[in-house]
C-alpha positions as CSV (number, residue, x, y, z in Angstrom):
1,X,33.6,26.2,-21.0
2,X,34.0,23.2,-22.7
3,X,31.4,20.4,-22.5
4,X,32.3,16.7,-22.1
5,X,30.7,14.5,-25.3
6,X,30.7,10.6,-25.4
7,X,34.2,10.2,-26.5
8,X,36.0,12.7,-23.9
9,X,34.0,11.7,-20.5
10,X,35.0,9.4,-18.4
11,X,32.7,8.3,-15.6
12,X,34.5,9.1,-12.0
13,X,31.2,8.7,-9.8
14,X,28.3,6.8,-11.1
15,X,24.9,8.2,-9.6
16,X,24.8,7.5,-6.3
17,X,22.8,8.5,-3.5
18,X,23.1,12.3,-2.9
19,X,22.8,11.6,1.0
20,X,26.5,9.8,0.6
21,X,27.9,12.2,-1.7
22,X,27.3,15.0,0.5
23,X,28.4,12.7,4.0
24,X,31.6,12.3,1.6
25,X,32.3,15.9,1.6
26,X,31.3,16.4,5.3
27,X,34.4,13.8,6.0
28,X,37.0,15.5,3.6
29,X,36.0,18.5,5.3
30,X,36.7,17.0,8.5
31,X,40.2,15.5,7.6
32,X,41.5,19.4,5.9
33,X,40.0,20.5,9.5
34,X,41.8,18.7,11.9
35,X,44.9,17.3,10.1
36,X,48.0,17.0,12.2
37,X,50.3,17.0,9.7
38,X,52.0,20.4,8.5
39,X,52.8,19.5,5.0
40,X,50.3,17.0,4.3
41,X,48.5,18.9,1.2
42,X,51.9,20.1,-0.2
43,X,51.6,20.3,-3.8
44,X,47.5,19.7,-4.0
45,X,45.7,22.4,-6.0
46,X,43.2,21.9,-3.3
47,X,43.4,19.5,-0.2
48,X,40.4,16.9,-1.9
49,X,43.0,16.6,-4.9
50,X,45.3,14.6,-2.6
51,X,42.4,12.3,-0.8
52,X,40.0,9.2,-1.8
53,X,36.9,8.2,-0.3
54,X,34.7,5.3,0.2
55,X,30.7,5.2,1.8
56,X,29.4,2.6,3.0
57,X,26.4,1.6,5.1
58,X,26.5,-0.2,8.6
59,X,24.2,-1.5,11.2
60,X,22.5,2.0,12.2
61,X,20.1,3.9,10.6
62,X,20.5,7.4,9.2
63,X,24.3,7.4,9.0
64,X,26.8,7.0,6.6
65,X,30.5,5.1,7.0
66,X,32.9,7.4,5.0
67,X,36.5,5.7,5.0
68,X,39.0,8.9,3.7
69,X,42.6,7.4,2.2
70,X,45.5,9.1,0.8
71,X,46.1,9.5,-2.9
72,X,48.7,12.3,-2.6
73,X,50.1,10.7,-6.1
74,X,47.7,13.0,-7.6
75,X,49.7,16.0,-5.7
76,X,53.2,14.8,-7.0
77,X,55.2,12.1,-5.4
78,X,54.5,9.1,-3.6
79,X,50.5,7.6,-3.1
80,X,51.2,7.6,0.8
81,X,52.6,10.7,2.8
82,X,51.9,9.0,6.3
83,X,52.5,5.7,7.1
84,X,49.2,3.7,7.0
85,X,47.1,6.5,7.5
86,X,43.4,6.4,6.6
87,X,40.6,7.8,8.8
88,X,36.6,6.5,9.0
89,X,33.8,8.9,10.4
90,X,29.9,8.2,11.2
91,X,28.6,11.2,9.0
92,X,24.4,12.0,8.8
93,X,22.9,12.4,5.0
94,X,23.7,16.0,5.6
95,X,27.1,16.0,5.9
96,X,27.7,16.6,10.0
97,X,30.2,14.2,11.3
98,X,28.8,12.6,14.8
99,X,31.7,10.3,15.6
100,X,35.7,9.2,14.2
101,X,36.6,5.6,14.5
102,X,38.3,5.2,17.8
103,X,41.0,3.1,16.2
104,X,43.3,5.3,13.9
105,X,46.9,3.7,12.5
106,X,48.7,7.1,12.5
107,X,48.1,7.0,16.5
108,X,50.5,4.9,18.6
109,X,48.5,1.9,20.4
110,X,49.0,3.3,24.0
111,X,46.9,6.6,22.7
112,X,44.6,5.2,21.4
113,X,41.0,6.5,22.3
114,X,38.7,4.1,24.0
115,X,35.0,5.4,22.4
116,X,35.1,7.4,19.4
117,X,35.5,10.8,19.9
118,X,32.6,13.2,19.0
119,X,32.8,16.7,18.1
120,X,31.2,18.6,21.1
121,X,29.0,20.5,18.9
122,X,27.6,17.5,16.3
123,X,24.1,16.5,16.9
124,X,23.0,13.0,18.5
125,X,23.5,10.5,15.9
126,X,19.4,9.3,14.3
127,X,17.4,6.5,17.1
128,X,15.5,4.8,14.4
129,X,17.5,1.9,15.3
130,X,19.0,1.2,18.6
131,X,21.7,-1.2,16.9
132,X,24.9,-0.4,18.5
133,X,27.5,1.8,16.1
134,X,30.7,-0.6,15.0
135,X,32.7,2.9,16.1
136,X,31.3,2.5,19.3
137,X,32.2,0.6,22.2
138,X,30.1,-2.6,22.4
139,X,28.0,-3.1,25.7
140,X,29.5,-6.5,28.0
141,X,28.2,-9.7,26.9
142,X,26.1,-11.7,29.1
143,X,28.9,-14.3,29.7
144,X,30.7,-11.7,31.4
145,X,30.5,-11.4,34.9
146,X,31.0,-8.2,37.0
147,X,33.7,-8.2,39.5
C-alpha cells in the first residue's frame, strides 16, 4: 500500500457532509439495483466506475437530492450509453431512498409516472417540515376551481 503525499493526491471530494456522502451511495446503489438496461456497466471494473453524482438540498428537511449521470467514458467508449439518461432520488442522511423523480428522460412521455414512485419498503420521508417535496405532486392552487 502506497500512501498519497502532496505532489501525487489530487482532491476528488472535498469534505463534505458525511450525511450526503452516504445518501450518494444509497442512490448509486439504487441505479446498479433497478437498471433496465442489460449492458449498461459493460467494461466498468465496478458499476460506480461508470456513474457521477451530485447532492443537493431542497425545500424539506432531512433529505438529500442525489442527481446520478452517466460517465461510462471512464468504462471505455463514449460518456453517454443512453440517450439523456440521468436519474434524481429523495435519499435520508442514512442512505434509504424514499422517493425517484417522477419525470425520467429514458421513459417515453405517455409512461411517465404521475407521483414519484416509492419503494414499498422505504420509510416515510422526515415531518420536521411540512414543505411539499419538488418530486412530489404539488397540491391545486387556490385559483383552481373544482369541477
Amino acid at each position: 500500500m502506497q500512501w498519497p503525499d502532496e505532489q501525487s493526491s489530487a482532491s476528488v471530494l472535498p469534505f463534505t457532509d458525511a450525511g450526503a456522502a452516504v445518501a450518494a451511495a444509497g442512490a448509486l446503489r439504487e441505479v446498479v439495483r433497478t437498471h433496465p438496461h442489460p449492458q449498461l456497466f459493460h467494461g466498468c471494473a465496478s458499476p460506480e466506475q461508470g456513474l457521477d453524482v451530485a447532492v443537493f438540498t431542497g425545500p424539506t428537511t432531512g433529505l438529500y437530492y442525489v442527481a446520478v449521470e452517466q460517465r461510462f467514458s471512464r468504462c471505455g467508449g463514449p460518456i453517454g450509453r443512453v440517450l439523456d439518461w440521468w436519474q434524481v432520488y429523495a435519499v435520508t442522511p442514512q442512505g434509504e431512498v424514499v422517493a425517484k423523480a417522477p419525470r425520467t428522460p429514458d421513459v417515453p412521455m405517455e409512461a411517465q409516472p404521475d407521483a414519484a414512485e416509492v419503494p414499498a419498503d422505504s420509510p416515510a420521508p422526515p415531518t420536521e417540515e411540512q414543505a411539499p417535496s419538488p418530486l412530489r405532486e404539488a397540491p391545486p392552487t387556490e385559483n383552481s376551481k373544482a369541477e
